[in-house]
C-alpha positions in Angstrom: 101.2 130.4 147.6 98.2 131.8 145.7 99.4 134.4 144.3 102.7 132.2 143.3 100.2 130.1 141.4 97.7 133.0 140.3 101.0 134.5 138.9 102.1 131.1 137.1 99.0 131.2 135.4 98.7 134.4 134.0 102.4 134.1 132.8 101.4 130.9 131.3 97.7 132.4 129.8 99.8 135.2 128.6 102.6 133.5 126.6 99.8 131.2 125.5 98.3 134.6 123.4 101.5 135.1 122.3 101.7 132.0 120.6 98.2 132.0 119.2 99.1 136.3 117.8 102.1 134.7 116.2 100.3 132.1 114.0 99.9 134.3 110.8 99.5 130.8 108.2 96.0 129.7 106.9 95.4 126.0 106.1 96.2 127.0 102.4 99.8 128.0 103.7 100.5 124.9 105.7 98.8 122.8 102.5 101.7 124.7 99.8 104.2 123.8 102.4 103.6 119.5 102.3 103.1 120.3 98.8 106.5 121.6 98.4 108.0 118.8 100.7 106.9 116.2 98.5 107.5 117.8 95.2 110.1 120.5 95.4 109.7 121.4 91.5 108.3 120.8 88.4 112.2 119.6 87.2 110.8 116.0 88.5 108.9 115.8 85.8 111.4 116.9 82.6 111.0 113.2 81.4 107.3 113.6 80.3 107.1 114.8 76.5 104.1 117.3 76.5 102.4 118.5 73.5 103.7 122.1 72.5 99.9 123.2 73.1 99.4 122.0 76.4 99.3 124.4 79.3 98.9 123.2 82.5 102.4 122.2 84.5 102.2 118.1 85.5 102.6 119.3 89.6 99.5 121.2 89.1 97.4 118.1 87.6 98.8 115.9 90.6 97.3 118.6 93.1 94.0 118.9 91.5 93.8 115.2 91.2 94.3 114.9 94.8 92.0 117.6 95.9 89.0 115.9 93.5 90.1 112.2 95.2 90.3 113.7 98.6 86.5 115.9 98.1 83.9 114.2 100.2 81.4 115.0 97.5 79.6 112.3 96.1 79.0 113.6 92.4 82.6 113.8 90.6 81.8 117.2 88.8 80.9 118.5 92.3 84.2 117.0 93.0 85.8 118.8 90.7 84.7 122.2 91.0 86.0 122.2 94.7 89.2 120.9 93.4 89.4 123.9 91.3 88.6 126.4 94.2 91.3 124.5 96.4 93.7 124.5 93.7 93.0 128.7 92.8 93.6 129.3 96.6 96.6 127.2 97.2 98.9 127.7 94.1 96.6 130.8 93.0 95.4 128.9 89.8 94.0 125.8 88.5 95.7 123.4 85.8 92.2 122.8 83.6 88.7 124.8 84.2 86.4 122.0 82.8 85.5 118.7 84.2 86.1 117.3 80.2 89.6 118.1 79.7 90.4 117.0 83.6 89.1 113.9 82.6 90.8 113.6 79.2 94.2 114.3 80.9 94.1 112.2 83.4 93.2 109.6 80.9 96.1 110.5 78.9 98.8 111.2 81.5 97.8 109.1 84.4 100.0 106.0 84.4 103.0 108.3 82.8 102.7 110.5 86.2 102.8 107.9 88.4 106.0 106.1 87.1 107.0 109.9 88.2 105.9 109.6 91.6 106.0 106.2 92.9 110.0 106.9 93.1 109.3 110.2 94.8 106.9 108.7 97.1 109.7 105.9 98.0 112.8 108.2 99.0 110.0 110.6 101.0 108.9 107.3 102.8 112.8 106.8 103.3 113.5 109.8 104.3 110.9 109.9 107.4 111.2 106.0 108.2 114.0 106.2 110.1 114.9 102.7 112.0 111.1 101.7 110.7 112.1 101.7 107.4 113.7 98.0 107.9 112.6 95.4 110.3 115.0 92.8 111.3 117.1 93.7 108.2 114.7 93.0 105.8 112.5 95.8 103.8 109.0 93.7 103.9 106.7 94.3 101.0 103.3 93.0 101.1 101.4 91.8 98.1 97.5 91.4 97.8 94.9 92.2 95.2 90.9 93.1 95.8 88.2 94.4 93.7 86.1 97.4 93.1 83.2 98.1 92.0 82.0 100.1 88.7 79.1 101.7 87.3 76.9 99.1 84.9 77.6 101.3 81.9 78.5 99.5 78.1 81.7 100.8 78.4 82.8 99.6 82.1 81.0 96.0 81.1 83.1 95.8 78.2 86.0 96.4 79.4 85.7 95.1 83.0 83.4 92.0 83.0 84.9 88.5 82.8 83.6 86.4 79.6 83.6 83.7 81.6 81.8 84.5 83.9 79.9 81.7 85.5 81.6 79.0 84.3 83.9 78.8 86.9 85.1 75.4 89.1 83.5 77.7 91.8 80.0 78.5 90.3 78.6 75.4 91.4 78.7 76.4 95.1 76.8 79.5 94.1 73.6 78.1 92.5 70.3 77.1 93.9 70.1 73.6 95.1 66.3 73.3 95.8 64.8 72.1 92.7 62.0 75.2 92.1 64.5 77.6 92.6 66.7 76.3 90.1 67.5 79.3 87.4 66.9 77.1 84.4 63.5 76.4 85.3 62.6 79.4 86.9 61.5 82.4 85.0 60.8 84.7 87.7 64.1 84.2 89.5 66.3 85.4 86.2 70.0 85.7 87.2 71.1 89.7 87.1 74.2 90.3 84.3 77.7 90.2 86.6 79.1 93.5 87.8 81.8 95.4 86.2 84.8 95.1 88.6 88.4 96.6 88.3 90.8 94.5 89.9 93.2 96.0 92.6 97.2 94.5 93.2 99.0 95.9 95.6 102.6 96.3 96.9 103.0 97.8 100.5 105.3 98.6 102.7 104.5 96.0 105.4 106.2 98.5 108.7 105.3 101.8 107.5 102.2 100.7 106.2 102.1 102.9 103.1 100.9 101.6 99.4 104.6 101.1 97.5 103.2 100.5 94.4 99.7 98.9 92.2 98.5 97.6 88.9 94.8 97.5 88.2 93.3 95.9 85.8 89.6 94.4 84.7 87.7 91.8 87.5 89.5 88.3 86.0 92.9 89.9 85.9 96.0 87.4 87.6 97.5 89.1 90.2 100.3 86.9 90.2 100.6 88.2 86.5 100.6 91.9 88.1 103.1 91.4 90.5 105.9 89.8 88.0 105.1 92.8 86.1 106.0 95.1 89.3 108.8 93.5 90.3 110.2 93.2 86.5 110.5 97.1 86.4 112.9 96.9 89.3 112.9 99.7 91.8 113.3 97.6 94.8 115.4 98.7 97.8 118.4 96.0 98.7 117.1 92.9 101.0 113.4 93.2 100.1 111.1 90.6 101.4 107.8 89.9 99.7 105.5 88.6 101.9 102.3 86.9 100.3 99.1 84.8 101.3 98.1 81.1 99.6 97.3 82.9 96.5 100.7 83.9 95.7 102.1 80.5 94.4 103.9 78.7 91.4 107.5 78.2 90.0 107.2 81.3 87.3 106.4 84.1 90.5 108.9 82.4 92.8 111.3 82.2 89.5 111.0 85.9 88.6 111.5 87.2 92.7 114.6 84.7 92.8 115.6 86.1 89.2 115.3 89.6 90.5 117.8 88.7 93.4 115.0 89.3 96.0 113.4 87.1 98.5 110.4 86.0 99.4 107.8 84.5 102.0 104.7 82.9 101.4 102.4 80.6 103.3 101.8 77.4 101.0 99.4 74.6 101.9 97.7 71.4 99.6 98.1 73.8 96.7 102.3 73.6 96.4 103.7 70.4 95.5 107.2 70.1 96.5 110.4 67.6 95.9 113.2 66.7 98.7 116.4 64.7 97.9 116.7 63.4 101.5 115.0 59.8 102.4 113.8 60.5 105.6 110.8 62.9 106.2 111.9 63.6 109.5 115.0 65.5 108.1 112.8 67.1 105.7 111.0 68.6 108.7 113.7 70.1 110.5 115.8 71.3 107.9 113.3 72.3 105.9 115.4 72.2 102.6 113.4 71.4 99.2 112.8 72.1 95.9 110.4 73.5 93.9 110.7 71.8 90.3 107.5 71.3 88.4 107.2 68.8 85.3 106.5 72.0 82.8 109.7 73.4 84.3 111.7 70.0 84.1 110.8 70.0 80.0 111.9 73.0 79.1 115.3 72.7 81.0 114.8 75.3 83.9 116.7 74.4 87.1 115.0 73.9 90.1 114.0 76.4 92.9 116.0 75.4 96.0 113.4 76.5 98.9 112.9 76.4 102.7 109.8 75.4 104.7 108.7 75.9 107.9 106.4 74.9 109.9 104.8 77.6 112.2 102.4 78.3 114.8 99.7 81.6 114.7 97.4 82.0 116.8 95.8 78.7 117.3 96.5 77.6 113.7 99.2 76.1 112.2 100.5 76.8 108.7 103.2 76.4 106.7 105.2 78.8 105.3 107.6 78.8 102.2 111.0 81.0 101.7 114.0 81.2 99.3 116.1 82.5 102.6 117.6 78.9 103.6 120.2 80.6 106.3 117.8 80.3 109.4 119.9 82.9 111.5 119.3 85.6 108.7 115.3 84.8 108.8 114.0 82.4 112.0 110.7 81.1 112.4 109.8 84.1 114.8 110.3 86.5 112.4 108.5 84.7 110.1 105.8 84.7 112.4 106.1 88.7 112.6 106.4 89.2 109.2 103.2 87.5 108.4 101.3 89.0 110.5 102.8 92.4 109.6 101.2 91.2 106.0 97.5 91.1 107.5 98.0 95.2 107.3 97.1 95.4 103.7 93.8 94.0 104.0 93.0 96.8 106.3 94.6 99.4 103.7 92.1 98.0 100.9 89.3 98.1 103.7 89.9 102.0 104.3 90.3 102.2 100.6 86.3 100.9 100.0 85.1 102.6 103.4 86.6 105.3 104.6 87.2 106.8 101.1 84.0 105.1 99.9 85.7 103.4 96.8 83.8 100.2 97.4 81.8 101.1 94.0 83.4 103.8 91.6 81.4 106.8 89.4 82.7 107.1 86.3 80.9 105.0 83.9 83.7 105.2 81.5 86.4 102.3 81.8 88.8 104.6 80.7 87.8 107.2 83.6 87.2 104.3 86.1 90.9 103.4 86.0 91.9 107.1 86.4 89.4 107.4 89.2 91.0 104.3 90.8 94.6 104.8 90.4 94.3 108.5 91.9 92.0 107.2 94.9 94.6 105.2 95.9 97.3 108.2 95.4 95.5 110.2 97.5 95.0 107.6 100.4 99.3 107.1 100.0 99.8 110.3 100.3 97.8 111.4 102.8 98.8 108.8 105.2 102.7 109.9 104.3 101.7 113.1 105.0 100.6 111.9 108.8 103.2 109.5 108.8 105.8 112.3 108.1 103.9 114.6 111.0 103.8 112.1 113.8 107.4 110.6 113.1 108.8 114.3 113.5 107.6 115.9 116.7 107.3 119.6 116.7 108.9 121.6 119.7 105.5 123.7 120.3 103.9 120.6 120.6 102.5 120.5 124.4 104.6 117.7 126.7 101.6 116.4 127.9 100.2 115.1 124.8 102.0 112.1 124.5 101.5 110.1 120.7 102.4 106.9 119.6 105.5 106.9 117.2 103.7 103.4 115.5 102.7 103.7 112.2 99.9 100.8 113.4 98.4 103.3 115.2 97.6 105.6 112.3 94.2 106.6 111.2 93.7 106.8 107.9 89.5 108.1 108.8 91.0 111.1 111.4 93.8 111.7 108.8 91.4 112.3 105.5 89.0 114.1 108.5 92.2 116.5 108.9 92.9 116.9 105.3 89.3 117.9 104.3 88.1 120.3 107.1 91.6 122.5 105.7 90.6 122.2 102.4 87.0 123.6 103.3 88.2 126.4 105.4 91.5 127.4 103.3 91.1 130.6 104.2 90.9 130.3 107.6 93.8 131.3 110.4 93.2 128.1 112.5 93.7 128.2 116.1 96.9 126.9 118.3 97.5 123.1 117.6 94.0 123.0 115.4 96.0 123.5 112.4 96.5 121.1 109.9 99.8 119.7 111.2 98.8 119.2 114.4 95.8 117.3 113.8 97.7 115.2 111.2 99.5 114.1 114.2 96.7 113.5 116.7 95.0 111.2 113.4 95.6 108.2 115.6 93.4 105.7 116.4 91.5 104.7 119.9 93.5 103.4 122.7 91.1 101.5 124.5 91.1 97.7 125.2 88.0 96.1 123.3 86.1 93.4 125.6 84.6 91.7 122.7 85.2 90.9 119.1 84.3 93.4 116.1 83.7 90.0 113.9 80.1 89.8 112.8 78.0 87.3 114.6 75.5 87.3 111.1 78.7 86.7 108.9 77.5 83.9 106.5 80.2 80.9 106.3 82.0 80.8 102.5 81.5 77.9 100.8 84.1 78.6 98.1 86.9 78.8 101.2 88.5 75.2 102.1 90.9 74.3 104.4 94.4 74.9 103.0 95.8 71.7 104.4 99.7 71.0 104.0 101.8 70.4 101.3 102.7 67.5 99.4 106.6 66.5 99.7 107.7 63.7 97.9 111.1 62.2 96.8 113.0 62.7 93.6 113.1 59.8 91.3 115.7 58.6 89.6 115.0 60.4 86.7 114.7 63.7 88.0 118.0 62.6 90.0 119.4 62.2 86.7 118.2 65.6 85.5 118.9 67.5 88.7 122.9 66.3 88.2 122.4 68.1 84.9 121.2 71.6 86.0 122.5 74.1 88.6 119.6 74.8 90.8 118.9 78.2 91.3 120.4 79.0 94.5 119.3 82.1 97.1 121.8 85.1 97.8 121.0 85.2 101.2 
C-alpha cells in the first residue's frame, strides 16, 4: 500500500511539471488576451471623426488610460510613464509619449469614447451574466450619486465649487452655537473657502454589481437632473427596473422613466405627497393604488402618474416604497424587499471607488483633467471587476476540484481583483507559475468567508444632524376639482 501511494504521488508530482513546462504565456500575454475579449478591433470605433493628423488608434488611448487609472502610483506623471511601459510591452507601442498630449486627448476624446464603450461594456456583461443577468424578470438598475474630492486650484474652484455655498436650508445645523465661537465675531476661528467637489451619478447593475453607466458634474449638480439625462439617451435592456433611495423623487423623474416605457422603484417618505380617489384609507392601504399629480403638473395639463405603494418591512424598519408596476404578481412586496436591498450594493461600489482606488480626493488641479481623471477611474474599476466577473462565472478545466469559489457576484473583491491586475502589470515579463497567473487569481479575488461576531460600524461615528426621519407620506383625497380635471385627462398608465 505504500508504494501504491508513493507511486500516486510521483504520477501526480510528475504531471504536475508537465503542466507548469507547458505554461509558455507571460502576464502581458494573458493581459492582450482580455484585451481582445472586450475589444475585438479598432472597427468599434469607425463612428469617431479624428483629425487627419492624429496618430494614435482610439483602442490604444482606452488601454493607456486604464493602465495610468489602474497604477498604484500616487503622482499622475509617475502614473503615466508606467502606463507607457505597460502599454510598449503589451501591444508593443504606446498611443502618446508625453504626459501633455495624454492629457489633452483625454480631455478632447473622453466622453466621445465612452458613448463607445458603455454599449460594449453592456453586451460583454450580457454575455457572461447568464441567469444573473435578470432577477425575478426584471433587469434592476440602481441609481445613486456621491462626491469627490479635487485639488484647491483656480481652475477646479471655478469650475466645481457651489456659489451658494453656505446659504443653504442646511447650513444652520453646521454653525457654532456657543456665542464666542460664533464666526462673525470671531476673528481667529475664520471659516476655510469650500472644497472643489465633482459630483458622481451612477447607474448599476444592481445583480452583477457592475457600473452601467455615470454623469459627473460640479459639487451642486441634481442628480435627478443626471439621471433623466441617462435614461433620455435610451440604451436600456427590455423590463428594466430602477431602483432609487429618498432622494430620487418628483413627478418630472417618475414622468420621464414612465415616458421611456420603464419602471421604477423608489422608497418615498414625508417628502411625496400623493392623491387617492378611493374614500376609505383602509382601501388605500391594501391596494395601494394612487396618483402622483402635483399642482405645477395640473396647470400645465399633464395627466397624472397612476402609482403603487407599499408598505414594507426591513430589518427592523418600516418604509414605504413607491412603484409604477401596479400588477402585484409581476412585482410582490418580497421582491421589493430584495430589490432594495440589492440597491444598498452601490454605496459599497462608490466606497471602493474612494478607498480601494484611493479616489476619495483627485490630482489633477485642472477641472478639465479632474473630469477625465474621474470618468476613467471609474472605467477602470468597471472593467476590472468585468474582467473577474467574466473569470469566476466561467470555470476553467485546469482549475483544481478542490478549490471550490462562489459563483455570486456579492462575493467579489474589487481590493484582491485591482491586487491581481497590478502585480501583472509590474511583472509583464514574467512566466507566472501554475494558477498564479492572472486568470487564476482574478478568480480567487473573492472576499472573506468568515462569520463576523461584531459590527464593522464605528462606535466614534458622530450622529448627522442634517439626517431626519423620513416619516410616511401624505395621501389625501381628490377634490372635486381635480375630479373634474382627472375626467379630462388620460392618466398615464404603466405597461406592466
Amino acid at each position: 500500500m505504500a508504494r501504491k501511494s508513493k507511486r500516486k504521488a510521483a504520477r501526480s508530482n510528475q504531471g504536475q511539471r508537465r503542466r507548469q513546462t507547458r505554461i509558455k504565456f507571460t502576464n502581458a500575454d494573458q493581459l492582450r488576451e482580455l484585451q481582445n475579449w472586450l475589444l475585438p478591433n479598432d472597427g468599434i470605433f469607425a463612428i469617431l471623426k479624428r483629425h487627419g493628423n492624429t496618430s494614435w488608434l482610439p483602442c490604444s488611448l482606452v488601454w493607456l488610460a486604464l493602465c495610468w487609472s489602474w497604477s498604484e502610483s500616487k503622482n499622475v506623471t509617475d502614473c503615466f510613464t508606467q502606463a507607457v511601459e505597460c502599454c510598449q510591452l503589451i501591444a508593443g507601442k504606446s498611443a502618446l509619449s508625453t504626459y501633455q498630449g495624454f492629457m489633452g486627448a483625454l480631455v478632447r476624446w473622453t466622453d466621445s469614447i465612452l458613448s463607445v464603450l458603455w454599449p460594449i461594456l453592456h453586451l460583454r456583461m450580457q454575455e457572461i451574466g447568464g441567469d444573473l443577468w435578470m432577477v425575478d424578470g426584471w433587469v434592476g438598475i440602481a441609481f445613486d450619486g456621491s462626491r469627490s474630492t479635487a485639488p484647491r486650484s483656480e481652475s477646479n474652484e471655478k469650475a466645481l465649487c457651489a456659489p451658494n455655498y453656505g446659504h443653504g436650508k442646511t447650513a444652520k445645523y453646521r454653525k457654532k452655537k456657543s456665542k464666542g465661537m460664533r464666526r462673525k465675531n470671531n476673528e481667529k476661528n475664520k471659516p476655510q473657502p469650500q472644497e472643489p467637489q465633482a459630483w458622481i451619478t451612477m447607474l448599476w447593475h444592481m445583480s452583477l454589481r457592475l457600473p452601467w453607466k455615470w454623469r459627473l458634474g460640479p459639487s451642486n449638480s441634481s442628480e435627478r437632473a443626471h439621471v433623466m439625462e441617462m435614461i433620455g439617451e435610451g440604451g436600456f435592456p427590455k423590463n428594466t427596473l430602477f431602483c432609487g433611495d429618498a432622494g430620487f423623487v418628483g413627478f418630472p423623474l417618475w414622468a420621464t422613466i414612465m415616458g421611456a416605457n420603464m419602471y421604477f422603484l423608489v422608497r418615498v417618505g414625508a417628502n411625496v405627497k400623493l392623491l387617492t380617489e378611493s374614500t376609505d384609507y383602509r382601501v388605500v392601504i391594501r391596494k395601494g393604488l394612487v396618483l402622483c399629480w402635483p399642482l405645477v403638473a395640473q396647470k400645465d395639463g399633464l395627466p397624472p402618474l397612476r402609482l403603487r405603494l407599499v408598505r414594507v418591512r426591513i430589518g427592523a424598519q418600516r418604509m414605504w416604497m413607491l412603484t409604477n408596476v401596479l400588477d402585484q404578481s409581476l412585482l410582490s412586496s418580497k421582491q421589493i424587499v430584495n430589490f432594495y436591498k440589492m440597491r444598498w450594493g452601490i454605496e459599497v461600489e462608490f466606497r471602493g471607488l474612494k478607498q480601494t482606488l484611493d479616489n476619495s480626493k483627485l490630482r489633477c488641479r485642472k477641472s478639465e483633467r479632474v473630469m477625465a481623471e474621474l470618468n476613467w477611474s471609474i472605467m477602470a474599476m468597471a472593467i476590472a471587476e468585468l474582467f473577474a466577473l467574466k473569470e469566476q462565472l466561467a470555470r476553467s478545466p485546469s482549475e483544481p476540484r478542490v478549490q471550490k469559489l462562489p459563483r455570486d457576484p456579492k462575493k467579489r473583491s474589487l481590493a484582491n481583483t485591482v491586487r491581481a491586475i497590478r502585480q501583472s502589470l509590474t511583472h509583464l515579463k514574467d512566466v507566472p507559475e501554475l494558477n498564479e497567473d492572472l486568470r487564476s487569481r482574478l478568480r480567487r479575488a473573492v472576499t472573506d468567508s468568515y462569520v463576523r461576531k461584531s459590527s464593522k460600524r464605528a462606535r466614534y461615528r458622530p450622529p448627522n444632524p442634517d439626517k431626519k426621519p423620513l416619516g410616511d407620506p401624505t395621501v389625501r383625497k381628490l377634490t372635486a376639482k381635480e375630479k373634474k380635471k382627472l375626467k379630462a385627462v388620460t392618466p398615464i398608465k404603466s405597461a406592466a
